[in-house]
C-alpha positions in Angstrom: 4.7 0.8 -11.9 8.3 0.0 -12.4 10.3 1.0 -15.9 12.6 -0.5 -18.0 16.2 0.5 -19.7 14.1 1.6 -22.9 12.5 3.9 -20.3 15.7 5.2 -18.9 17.1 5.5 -22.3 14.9 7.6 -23.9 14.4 10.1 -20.5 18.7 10.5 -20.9 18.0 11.0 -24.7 15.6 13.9 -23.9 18.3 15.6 -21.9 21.0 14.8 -24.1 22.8 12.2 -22.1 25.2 10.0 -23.2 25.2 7.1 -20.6 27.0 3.6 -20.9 25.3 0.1 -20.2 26.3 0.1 -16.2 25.1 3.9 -16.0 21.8 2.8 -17.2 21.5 0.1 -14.8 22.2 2.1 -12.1 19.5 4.8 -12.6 17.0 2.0 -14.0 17.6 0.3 -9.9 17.6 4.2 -8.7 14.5 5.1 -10.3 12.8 1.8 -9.5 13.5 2.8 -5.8 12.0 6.2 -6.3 8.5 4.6 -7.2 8.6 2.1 -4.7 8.7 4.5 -2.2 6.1 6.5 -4.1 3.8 3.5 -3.4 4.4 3.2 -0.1 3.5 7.2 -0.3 0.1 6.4 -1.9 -1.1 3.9 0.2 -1.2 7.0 3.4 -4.6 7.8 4.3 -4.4 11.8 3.8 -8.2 12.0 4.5 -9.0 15.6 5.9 -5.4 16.9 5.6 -5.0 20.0 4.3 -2.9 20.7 0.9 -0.5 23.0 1.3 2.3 24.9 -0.4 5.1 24.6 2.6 5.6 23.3 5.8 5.9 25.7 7.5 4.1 29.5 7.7 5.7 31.9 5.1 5.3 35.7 5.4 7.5 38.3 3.8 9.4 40.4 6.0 9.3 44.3 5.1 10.2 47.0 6.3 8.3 49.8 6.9 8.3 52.9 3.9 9.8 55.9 5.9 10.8 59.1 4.1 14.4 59.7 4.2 16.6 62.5 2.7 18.7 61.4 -0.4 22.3 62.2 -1.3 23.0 65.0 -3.1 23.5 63.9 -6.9 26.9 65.0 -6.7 27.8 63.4 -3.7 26.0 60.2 -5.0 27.7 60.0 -8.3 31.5 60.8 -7.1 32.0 56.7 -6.7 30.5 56.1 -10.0 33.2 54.5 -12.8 31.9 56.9 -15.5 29.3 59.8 -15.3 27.6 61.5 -17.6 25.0 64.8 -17.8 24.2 64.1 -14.0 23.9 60.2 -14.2 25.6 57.0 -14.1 27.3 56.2 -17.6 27.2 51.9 -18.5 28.1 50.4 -21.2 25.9 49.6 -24.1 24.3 46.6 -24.5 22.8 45.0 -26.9 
């Protein structure tokens, strides 16, 4: 499938792109590339291979929950920029 300049103008009109005639050429031959390649993709016999999210194995590495002591609300709150009743004062917003 290969696209045109009407293609590539209407995708730069959808995100509000300005482009000049040579601009438009140049993504109309960068996109064409794109799907070449993307043919060349479809033509791999992927017969039996898994679909997967990432390459490579992906766990999530925490720490385990141990019960600590805390910092004594004063001692916590002398660093704080503004304090009020006991707690951290922020501004409001809105």
């Amino acid at each position: 499938m290969k696209i045109n300049i009407k293609d590539v103008e209407y995708v730069a009109n959808l995100a509000r792109l300005e482009l000049s005639e040579e601009e438009k050429t140049q993504q109309l031959e960068k996109l064409n590339k794109i799907l070449d390649y993307m043919e060349i993709l479809n033509k791999v016999d992927t017969k039996g291979v898994q679909p997967l999210a990432h390459v490579l194995p992906i766990n999530n590495v925490l720490r385990k929950d141990e019960v600590h002591e805390t910092l004594e609300r004063e001692k916590t709150l002398q660093n704080a920029p503004e304090e009020a009743q006991g707690m951290f004062r922020v501004p409001k917003i809105v």
